[in-house]
N, C-alpha and C positions, 0 to 999 in steps of 0.2 A: 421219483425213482420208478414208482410203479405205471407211470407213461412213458416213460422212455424204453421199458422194458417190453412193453405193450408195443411198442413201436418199432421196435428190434426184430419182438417177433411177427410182425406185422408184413415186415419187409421181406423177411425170410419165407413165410408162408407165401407170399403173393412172388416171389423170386420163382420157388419151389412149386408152385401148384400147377396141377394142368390146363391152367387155361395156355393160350396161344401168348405169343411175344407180343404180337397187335393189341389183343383183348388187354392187357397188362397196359402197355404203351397208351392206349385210349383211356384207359382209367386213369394213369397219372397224369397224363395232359388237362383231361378235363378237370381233375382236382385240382392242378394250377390256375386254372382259371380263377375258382373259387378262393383260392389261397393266394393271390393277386390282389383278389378286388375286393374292396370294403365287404362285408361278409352280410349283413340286410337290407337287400337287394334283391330285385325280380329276377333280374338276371342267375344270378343265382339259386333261384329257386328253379328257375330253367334246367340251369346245367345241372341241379342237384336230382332232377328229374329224369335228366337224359341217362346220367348215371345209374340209375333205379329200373331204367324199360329198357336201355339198349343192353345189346352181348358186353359189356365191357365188364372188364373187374371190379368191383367192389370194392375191394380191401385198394386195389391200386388207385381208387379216386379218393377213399383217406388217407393214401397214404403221400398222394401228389398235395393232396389236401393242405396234410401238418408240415411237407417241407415245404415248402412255398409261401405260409402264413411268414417266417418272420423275412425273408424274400421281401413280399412286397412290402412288410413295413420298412425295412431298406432302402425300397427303390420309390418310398411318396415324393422326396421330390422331384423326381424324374417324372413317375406320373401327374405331377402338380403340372410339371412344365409343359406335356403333352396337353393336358388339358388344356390350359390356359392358352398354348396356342390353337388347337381347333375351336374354342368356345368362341375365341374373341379376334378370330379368320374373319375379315369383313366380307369376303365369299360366301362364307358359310353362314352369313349371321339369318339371310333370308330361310334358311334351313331348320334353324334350332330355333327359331319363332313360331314358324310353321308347326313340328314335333310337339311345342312346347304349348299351342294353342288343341292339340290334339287329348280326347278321351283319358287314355291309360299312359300315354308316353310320359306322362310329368312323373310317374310312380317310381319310374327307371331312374330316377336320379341324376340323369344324364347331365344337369346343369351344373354339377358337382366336378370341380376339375380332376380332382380325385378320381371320382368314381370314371368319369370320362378318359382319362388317361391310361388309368389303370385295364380300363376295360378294350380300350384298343391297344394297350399290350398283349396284353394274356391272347388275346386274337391273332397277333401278330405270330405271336409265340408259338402256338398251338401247333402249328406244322411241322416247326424246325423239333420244337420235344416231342413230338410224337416218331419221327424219324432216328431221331437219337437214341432216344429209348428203348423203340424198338430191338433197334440193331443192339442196342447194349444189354437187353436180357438176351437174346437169342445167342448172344457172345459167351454170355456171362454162363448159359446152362450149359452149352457148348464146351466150356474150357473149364471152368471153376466151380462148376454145380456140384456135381458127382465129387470131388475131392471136400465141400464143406460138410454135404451129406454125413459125411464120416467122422467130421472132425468132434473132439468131445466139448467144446461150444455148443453146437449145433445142436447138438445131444441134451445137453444139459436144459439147453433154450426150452428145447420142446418138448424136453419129459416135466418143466415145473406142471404146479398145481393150475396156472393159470389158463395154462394152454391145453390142458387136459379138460380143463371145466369149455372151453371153448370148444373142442372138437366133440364133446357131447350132445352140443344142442348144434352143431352143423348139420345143414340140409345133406 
C-alpha cells in the first residue's frame, strides 16, 4: 500500500514539477528500458547512469522504471522470440562469435535471448515513448494540470506525512 502510494505521488510530482515535457519524457523512456530488460545487466547500469549525469528527470526514470517492470514480464516471450531469432540468424552468427570472442562484450549478456530481445525492444521503443510522452504531459499540463491542482485528492496526496518528510530533504 505504502508503494503504490509512493507511486501515486511520484507521478503526480514528476506530472506537476517544473521541469520541461522533454526532461519528463526522457526520464520515462529511459526507465522503460530498464523496466524492459532483465534488471542485472551492464546495460543497465548504462542507462542507470545516463539517468543520473544527463538533464533528464529523475523521478520520471523510476517512474518509467516501475511501470514498465511488469510490461516486460509480460511481453518475455515475445522477447524470447526476438532473441532467438537474431541469435540464431545464420547471417548474424559470424557477428555474435566475433562480440562473444571479445574483452567485456560477454558481461552484456547478449547471448541471453531474453536479455537480447528484450534489449532491442526497449531500443526500438525508446523513440515512439519518448514522442508520446512528450506530447502527453505537455497535454496533460495544458488542459488537466491546473484543475487537479485544486482537486481535494491532490490536496490530500501531498499534504500526508510522507511527502512532507520528502520535500524536506529536496535539493
Amino acid at each position: 500500500m505504502f508503494a503504490l502510494i509512493k507511486l501515486i505521488q511520484s507521478l503526480f510530482g514528476a506530472l506537476h514539477s517544473e521541469g520541461t515535457p522533454g526532461q519528463l519524457a526522457a526520464g520515462i523512456a529511459l526507465g522503460s528500458i530498464m523496466g524492459l530488460t532483465p534488471l542485472v545487466n551492464v546495460h543497465n547500469a548504462i542507462v542507470f547512469a545516463a539517468i543520473v549525469l544527463l538533464n533528464v528527470s529523475f523521478a520520471g526514470g523510476l517512474l518509467g522504471w516501475a511501470l514498465f517492470v511488469p510490461i516486460g514480464f509480460l511481453l518475455d516471450p515475445l522477447f524470447d522470440w526476438i532473441g532467438h531469432a537474431l541469435l540464431f540468424a545464420e547471417p548474424l552468427r559470424a557477428f555474435w562469435t566475433s562480440l562473444y570472442n571479445m574483452p567485456v562484450v560477454p558481461l552484456t549478456n547478449f547471448n541471453n535471448t531474453i536479455v537480447l530481445g528484450s534489449l532491442v525492444f526497449a531500443l526500438l521503443f525508446f523513440v515512439p515513448l519518448f514522442g508520446v510522452t512528450r506530447w502527453a504531459v505537455a497535454r496533460y499540463r495544458v488542459t488537466v494540470g491546473a484543475r487537479v491542482r485544486q482537486s481535494k485528492f491532490y490536496r490530500s496526496l501531498m499534504a500526508s506525512k510522507v511527502y512532507n518528510v520528502y520535500r524536506m530533504f529536496r535539493p
